[in-house]
N, C-alpha and C positions, 0 to 999 in steps of 0.2 A: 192331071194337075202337076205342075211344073211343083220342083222342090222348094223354090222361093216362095212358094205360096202354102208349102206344105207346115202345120204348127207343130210345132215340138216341143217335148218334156223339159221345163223347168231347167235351167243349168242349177245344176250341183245336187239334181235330183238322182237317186239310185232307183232303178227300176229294172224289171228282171223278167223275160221271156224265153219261152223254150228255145234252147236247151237248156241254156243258164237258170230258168229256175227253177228244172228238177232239180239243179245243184243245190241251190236255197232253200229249198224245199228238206233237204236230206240235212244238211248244216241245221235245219231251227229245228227239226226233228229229235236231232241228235242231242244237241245241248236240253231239250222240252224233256227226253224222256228219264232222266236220273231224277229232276225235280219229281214227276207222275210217281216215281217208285217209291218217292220218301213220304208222299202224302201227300203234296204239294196241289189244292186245289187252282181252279182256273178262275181268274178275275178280266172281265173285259172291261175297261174304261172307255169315255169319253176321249178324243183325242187335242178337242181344246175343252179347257177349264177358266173361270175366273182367275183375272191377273196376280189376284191378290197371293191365289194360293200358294206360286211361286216365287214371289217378294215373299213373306213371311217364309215357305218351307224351306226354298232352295238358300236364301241370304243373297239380299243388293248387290254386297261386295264381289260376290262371283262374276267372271265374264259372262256367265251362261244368263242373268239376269241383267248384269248393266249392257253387255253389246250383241246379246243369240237371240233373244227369241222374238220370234213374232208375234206383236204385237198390233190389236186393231179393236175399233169402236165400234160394236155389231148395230142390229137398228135401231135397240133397243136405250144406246147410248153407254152398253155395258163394256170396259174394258177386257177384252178375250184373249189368250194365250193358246197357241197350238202347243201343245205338252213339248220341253225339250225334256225330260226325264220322267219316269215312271212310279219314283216312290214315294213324292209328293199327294199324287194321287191317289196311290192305293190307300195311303193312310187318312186320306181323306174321304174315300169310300169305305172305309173298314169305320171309321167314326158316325159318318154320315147312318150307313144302317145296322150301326151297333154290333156288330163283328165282334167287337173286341169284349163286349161285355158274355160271352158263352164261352166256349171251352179254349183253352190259352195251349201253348201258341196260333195264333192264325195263321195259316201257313198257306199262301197263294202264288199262284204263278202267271205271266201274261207275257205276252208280245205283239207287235205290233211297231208301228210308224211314228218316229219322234221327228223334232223339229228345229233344228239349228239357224239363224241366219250366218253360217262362218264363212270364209272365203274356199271356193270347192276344191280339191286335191284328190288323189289317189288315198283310197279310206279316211276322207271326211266330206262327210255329203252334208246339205241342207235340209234331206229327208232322207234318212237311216231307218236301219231296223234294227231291233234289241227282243232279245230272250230275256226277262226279269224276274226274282222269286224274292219276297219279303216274307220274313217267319217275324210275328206281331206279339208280343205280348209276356216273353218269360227272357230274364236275364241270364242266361247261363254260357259257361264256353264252351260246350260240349256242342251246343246248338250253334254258335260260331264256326267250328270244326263241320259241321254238318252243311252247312249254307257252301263251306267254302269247299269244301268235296265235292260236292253236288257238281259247283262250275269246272271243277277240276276233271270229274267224270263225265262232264258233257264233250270239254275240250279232245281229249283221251278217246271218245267214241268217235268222232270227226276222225281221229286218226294223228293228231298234230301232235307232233314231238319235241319242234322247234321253241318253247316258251318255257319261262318263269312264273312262277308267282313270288310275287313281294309283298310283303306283310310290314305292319306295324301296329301299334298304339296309340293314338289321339289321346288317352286317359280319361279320365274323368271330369267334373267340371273343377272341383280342388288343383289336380293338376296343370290344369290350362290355367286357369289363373294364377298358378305358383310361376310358370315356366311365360305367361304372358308378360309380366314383368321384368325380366330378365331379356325378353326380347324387344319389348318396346324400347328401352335403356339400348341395346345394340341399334337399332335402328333408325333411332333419333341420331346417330353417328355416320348413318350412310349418304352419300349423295345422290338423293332421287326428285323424280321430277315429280310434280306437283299433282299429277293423276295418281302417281302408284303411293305418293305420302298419305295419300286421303282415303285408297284400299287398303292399305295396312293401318291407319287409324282407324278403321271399320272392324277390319280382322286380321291382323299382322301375321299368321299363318300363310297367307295368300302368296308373300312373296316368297317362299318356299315354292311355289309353283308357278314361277314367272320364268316363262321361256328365253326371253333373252341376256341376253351371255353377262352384258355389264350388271343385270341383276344376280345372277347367278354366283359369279364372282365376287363380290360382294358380298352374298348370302353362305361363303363358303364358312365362315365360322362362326356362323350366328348359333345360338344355343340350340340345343337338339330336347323335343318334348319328352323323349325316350327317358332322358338322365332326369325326369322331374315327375314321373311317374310315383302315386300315389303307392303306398305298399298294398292296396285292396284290387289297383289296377295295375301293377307289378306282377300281382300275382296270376288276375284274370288272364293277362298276357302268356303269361309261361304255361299254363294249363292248356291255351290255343293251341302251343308249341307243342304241347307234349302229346295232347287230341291228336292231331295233324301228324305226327309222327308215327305214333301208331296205327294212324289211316291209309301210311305210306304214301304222304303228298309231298313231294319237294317242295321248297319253298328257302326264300331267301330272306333276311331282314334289311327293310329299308328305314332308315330312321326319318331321312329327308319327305316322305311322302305324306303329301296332305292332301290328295283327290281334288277334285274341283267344286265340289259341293260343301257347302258352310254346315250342314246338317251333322256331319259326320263325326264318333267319338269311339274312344274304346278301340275296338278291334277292324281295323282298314286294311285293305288287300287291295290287289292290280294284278291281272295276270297280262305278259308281256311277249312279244311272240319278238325274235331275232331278225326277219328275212322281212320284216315290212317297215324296213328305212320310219321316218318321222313319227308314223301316224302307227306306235308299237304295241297300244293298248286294245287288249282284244275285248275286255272287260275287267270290271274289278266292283268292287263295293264295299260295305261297312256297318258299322254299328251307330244305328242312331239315336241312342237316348235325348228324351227332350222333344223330338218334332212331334211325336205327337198332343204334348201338351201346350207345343205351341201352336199348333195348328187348331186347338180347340177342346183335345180331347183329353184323357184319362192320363197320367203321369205312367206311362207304360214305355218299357224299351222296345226295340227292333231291328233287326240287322237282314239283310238282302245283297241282293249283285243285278247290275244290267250286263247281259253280253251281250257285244257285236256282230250281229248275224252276218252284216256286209264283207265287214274287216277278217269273220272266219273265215268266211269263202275266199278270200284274198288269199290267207294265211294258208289254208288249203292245195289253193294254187301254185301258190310258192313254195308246199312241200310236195308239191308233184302228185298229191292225193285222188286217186281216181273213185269216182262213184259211180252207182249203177244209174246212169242214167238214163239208158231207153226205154220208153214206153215199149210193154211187151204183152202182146195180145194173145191171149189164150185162141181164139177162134176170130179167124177173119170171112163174113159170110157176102159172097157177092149173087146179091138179087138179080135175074133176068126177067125184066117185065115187072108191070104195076101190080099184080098179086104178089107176085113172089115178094115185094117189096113190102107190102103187111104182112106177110108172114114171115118175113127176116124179123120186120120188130119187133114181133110177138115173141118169136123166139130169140133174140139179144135180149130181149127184157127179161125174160123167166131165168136166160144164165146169168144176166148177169145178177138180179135178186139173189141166186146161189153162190155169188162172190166169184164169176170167172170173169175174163176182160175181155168182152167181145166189143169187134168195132165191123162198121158194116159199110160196102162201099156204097157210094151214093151220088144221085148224075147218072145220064145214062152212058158212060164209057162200055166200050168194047171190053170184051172179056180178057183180050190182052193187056190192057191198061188198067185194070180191076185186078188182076193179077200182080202188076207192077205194084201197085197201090200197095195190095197185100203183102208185096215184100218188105219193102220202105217200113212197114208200121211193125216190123221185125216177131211177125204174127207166126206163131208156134202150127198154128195149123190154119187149111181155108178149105172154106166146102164153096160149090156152087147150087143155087137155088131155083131152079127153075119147076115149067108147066111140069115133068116128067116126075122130078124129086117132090115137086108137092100131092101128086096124085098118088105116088105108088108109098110115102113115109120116107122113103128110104136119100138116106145120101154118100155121096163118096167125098171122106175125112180125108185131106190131104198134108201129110206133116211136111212142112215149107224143109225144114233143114235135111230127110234120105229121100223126099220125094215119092216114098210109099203112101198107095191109098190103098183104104179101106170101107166097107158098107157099115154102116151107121144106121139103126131108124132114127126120127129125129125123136121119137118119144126114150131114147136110151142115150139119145147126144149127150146128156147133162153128166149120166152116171157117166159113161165112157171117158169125158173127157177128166171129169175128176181123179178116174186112174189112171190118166197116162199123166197127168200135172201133179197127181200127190195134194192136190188139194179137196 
């Protein structure tokens, strides 16, 4: 088939094949296992949801709702959302089978494939992947410090040294509406065009996060929510600080940041990597009092983070960070003839049940090219299998890297090779 004729993956889709997704593979590992250690159970969602859920969770005003997501009318005449974000949903499935009403916090972890319509670039795709943890149910900043550790220890185990985290406070609902007046008053003084007046009549926050410069500019002295901070969420704030310190997390104060999500209040974070030009957020998250009561349920808080599996492997790269990526075969066995070839299976099955990595050649190739094989698949040791080895038990173990063999039965293969691999 000529390549004109050949179909290909979605533009602006990220998708990942050996090698590159052992890489991926070790990146969501990495960032998954700090969450496992704090408690963090595992939630798998749906990957589309009713529209609705992200108009009410996410807020209209957002880009991520008025111009990302995909949107479509299934058979059934329902309007359907492919997820662009993850903690809409969780707190929709924690309400849905009452999660929230047993022991508090609910404390969950997931990943998986979101969904953007953006214009594609170098770390921003229209299908991403994200590592996510949302803890459901208890207000406290200690558990703030904890969510935001977690991502800080996941980043740290990747290896990445290159990034920030930036913090701040949204406050509370007292506060925004002390400090939303004092900015609506500014911004009724700007000159803006007739889409961005009607986003910041929706939620005037917004243009704090408007990418272009004449907005930005503009926006350079508009009042800052920090100074209008309630003294209950003054306080929650400096407790973050003083958490986070103690935890020995860097971090820096951003008063300017309001995330892209309408949900968000209290305590907000970004972690920000230096060496990935535009697209610098590796992840970040926040506190969201409210969405669950707007979305239907109990008047409960909750705070969480997404990271960017994609954008770490990026960030990765750009710190030069090597990982073990070869697939490494404890025992490579090459069958000669149709018996020996049931009895290689029998035997790759029983080791590998004992947790060793056996792979077996297969096809009928000559023994030199079965050899070759074995070496490419950077296989620790190879035996060969034939009429002789299977009549008499016995085989000759060969360790690919001094070239020393050795006689083996094959009833003491398993022990044997568990001591020379330490496993």
């Amino acid at each position: 088939m000529s390549k004109a004729n050949q179909i290909q993956a979605p533009k602006g889709v990220s998708e990942y094949v050996p090698p590159q997704s052992r890489k991926f593979e070790s990146v969501r590992q990495a960032l998954l296992e700090p969450a496992k250690n704090a408690g963090y159970e595992l939630i798998e969602l749906p990957v589309f949801e009713d529209t609705e859920l992200f108009t009410r969770g996410v807020g209209e005003s957002t880009d991520v709702v008025s111009k990302e997501m995909y949107t479509f009318e299934d058979r059934g005449g329902r309007s359907i959302t492919l997820r662009p974000e993850g903690t809409a949903g969780v707190m929709r499935a924690v309400i849905e089978h009452g999660l929230d009403r047993g022991q508090l916090p609910v404390k969950l972890y997931y990943s998986g494939p979101f969904f953007r319509a953006e214009r594609p670039q170098a770390g921003r795709y229209r299908q991403f992947y994200q590592v996510g943890i949302e803890a459901i149910g208890i207000q406290d900043s200690a558990l703030d410090a904890e969510v935001i550790a977690i991502a800080d220890a996941g980043f740290k185990s990747i290896g990445l040294e290159k990034y920030r985290l930036e913090i701040t406070s949204l406050g509370d609902s007292a506060s925004r509406a002390k400090h939303r007046v004092e900015l609506v008053k500014f911004i009724e003084k700007l000159n803006l065009d007739e889409d961005t007046r009607v986003r910041a009549g929706v939620n005037p926050l917004r243009l704090f996060d408007d990418k272009r410069d004449e907005i930005k500019t503009q926006m350079i002295n508009a009042p800052l929510l920090l100074d209008f901070l309630s003294a209950d969420s003054l306080k929650d704030f400096e407790d973050v600080q003083k958490h986070l310190t103690a935890l020995k997390v860097d971090y820096i104060i951003n008063p300017r940041m309001v995330r892209g999500l309408d949900y968000y209040t209290g305590t907000t974070f970004e972690f920000v990597h230096e060496l990935l030009g535009a697209q610098s957020g590796i992840g970040g998250g926040g506190r969201y009092d409210g969405l669950m009561e707007q979305l239907g349920g109990q008047q409960l808080s909750g705070i969480g983070f997404g990271l960017g599996i994609d954008r770490c492997v990026l960030a990765a790269d750009a710190e030069g960070i090597s990982f073990d990526q070869e697939f490494t075969s404890d025992l490579f066995i090459i069958p000669l003839g149709v018996e020996s070839k049931t009895v290689a299976l029998t035997v790759a099955q029983e080791l590998q049940k004992a947790g060793l990595k056996v792979e077996i050649s297969f096809g009928d190739r000559a023994l030199k090219g079965s050899m070759k094989a074995a070496d490419k698949s950077n296989a620790e040791y190879v035996l060969v299998l034939g009429d002789s080895e299977i009549s008499t038990g016995i085989v000759e173990l060969k360790q690919m890297s001094t070239g020393k063999t050795s006689s083996v039965t094959l009833t003491s293969l398993q022990e044997h090779l568990r001591s020379v691999s330490g496993k």
